[in-house]
C-alpha positions in Angstrom: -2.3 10.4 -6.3 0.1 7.8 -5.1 -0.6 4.8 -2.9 0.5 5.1 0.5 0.0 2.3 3.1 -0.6 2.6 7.1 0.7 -1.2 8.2 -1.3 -1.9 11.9 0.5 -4.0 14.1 -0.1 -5.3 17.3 -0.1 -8.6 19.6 -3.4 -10.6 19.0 -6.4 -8.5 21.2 -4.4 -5.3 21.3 -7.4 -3.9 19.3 -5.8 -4.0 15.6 -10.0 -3.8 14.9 -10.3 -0.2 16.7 -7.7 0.8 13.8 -9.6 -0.5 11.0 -12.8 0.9 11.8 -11.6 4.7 12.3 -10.0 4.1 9.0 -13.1 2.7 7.6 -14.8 5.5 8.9 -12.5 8.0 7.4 -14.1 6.3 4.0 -10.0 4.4 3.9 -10.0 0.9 2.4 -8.7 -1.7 5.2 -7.4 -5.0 3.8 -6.5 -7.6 6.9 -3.8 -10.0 6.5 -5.2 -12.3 8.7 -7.7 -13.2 6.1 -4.9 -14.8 4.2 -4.1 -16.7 6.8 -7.6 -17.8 7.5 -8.3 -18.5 4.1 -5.0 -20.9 3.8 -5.5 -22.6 6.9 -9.3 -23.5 5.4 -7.2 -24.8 2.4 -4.7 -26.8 3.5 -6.6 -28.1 6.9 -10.1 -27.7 6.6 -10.9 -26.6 10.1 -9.9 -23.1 11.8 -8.4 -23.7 15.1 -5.7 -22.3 17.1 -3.7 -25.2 16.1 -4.6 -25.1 12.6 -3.9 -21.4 12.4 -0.1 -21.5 13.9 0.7 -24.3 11.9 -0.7 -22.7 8.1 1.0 -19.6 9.7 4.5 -21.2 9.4 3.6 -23.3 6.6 3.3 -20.5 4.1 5.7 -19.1 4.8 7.9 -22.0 4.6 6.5 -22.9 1.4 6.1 -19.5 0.1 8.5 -17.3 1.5 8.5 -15.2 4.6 6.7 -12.3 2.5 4.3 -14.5 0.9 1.4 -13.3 3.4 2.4 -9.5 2.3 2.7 -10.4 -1.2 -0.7 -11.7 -1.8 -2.1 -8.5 0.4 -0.3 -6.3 -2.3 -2.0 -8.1 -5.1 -5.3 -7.0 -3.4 -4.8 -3.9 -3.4 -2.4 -3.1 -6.6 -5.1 -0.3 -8.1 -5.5 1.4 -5.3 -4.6 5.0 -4.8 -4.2 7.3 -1.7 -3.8 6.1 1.8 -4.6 2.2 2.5 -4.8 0.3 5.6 -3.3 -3.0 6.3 -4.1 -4.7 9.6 -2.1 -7.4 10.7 1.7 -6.6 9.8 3.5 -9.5 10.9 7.0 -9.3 10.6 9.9 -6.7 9.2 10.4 -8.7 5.9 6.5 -8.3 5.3 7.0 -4.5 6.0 10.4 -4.7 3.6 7.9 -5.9 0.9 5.4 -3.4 1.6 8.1 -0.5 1.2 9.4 -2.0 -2.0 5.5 -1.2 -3.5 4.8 2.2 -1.7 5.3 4.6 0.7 4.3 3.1 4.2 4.4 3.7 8.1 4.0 1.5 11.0 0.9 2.2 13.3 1.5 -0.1 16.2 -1.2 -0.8 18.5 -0.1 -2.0 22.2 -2.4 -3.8 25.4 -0.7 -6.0 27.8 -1.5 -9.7 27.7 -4.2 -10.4 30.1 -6.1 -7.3 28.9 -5.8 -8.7 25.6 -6.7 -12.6 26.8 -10.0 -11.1 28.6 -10.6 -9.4 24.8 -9.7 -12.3 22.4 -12.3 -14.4 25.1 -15.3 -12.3 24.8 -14.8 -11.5 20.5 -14.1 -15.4 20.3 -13.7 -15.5 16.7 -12.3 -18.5 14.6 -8.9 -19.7 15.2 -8.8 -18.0 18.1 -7.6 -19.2 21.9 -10.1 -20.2 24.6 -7.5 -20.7 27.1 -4.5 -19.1 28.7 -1.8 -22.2 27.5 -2.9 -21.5 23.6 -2.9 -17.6 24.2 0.7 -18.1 25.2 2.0 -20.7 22.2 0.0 -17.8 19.8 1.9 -15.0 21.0 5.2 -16.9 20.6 4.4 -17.6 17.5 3.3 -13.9 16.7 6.8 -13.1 18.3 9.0 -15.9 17.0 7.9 -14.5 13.4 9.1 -11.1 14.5 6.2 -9.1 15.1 7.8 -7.4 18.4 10.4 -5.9 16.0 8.0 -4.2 13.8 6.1 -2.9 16.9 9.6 -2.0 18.5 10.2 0.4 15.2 6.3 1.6 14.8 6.5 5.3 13.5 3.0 5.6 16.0 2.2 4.0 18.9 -1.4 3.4 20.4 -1.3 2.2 24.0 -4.8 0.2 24.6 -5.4 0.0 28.0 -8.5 2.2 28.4 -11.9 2.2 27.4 -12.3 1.8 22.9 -13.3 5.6 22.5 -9.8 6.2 23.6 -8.2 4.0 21.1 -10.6 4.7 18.5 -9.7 8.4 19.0 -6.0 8.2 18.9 -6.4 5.7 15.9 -8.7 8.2 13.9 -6.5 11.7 14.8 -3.5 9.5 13.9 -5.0 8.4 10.5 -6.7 11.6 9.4 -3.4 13.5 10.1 -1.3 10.7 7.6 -4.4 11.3 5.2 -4.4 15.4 5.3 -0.2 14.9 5.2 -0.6 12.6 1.6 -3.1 14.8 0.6 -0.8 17.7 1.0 2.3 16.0 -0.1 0.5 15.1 -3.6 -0.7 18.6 -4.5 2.5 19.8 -3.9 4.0 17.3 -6.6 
């Protein structure tokens, strides 16, 4: 069986999470992108903050190349087989990358920003805002690195205005459907 990839994208707090659990629950493996990012900002600053996290953002991939964050997701999951998750797509180069390794679509996951403020607030995990001014200079920076262009292009689209059963619903139907289609697709080859 071949290896094809599901890239999740969304703005910060669209609910990128809802995703990776229906996928986890479908028994998919989900590898986050973000993790890269947290583990290099521990690495070259020490501390997780909002600052700390836009700034190793652009630093790696000024040092490394505007696919480096892809890159090192794809070295995760090289063996794998079947349909993968990858939460946290950030730009169309990064999907460019992804493409050149396997057969992927875009699953883009949408909330409008102060639904997504009030939801980044109450999960308050490292790195991320606690106010309104660095929930602005984040999505800028999610934006400046092209993230609205791969969301623009999403072969899906989950709108995540309503309640998480909603999202979690469309996000599972939408992900069992790509798995049943490469299950297909494979026996027929």
């Amino acid at each position: 069986m071949k290896l094809f990839i599901v890239l999740v994208a969304g703005m910060p707090g669209a609910g990128k999470s809802i995703v990776s659990k229906a996928a986890q629950d479908l028994g998919l493996p989900v590898y986050n992108m973000g993790d890269i990012i947290r583990m290099e900002t521990s690495r070259f600053y020490g501390v997780i903050t909002p600052e700390t996290m836009r700034e190793a953002s652009r630093r790696v991939r000024k040092l490394y190349g505007e696919d480096y964050v892809a890159r090192k997701t794809i070295e995760r999951i090289k063996e794998k087989r079947g349909v993968v998750v990858v939460d946290g797509v950030r730009s169309l180069v990064e999907v460019e990358a992804f493409k050149k390794y396997a057969e992927t679509v875009i699953l883009a996951v949408h909330a409008s920003p102060k639904t997504r403020f009030e939801r980044i607030r109450k999960r308050n995990r490292p790195g991320d805002p606690d106010n309104w001014e660095d929930f602005v200079k984040r999505d800028l920076t999610e934006l400046r690195f092209g993230l609205g262009n791969v969301i623009a292009l999403a072969d899906y689209m989950i709108v995540n205005e309503g309640s998480i059963e909603e999202a979690y619903r469309g996000a599972y139907n939408i992900l069992k459907e790509l798995v049943e289609k490469n299950v297909k697709d494979n026996s027929i080859s």
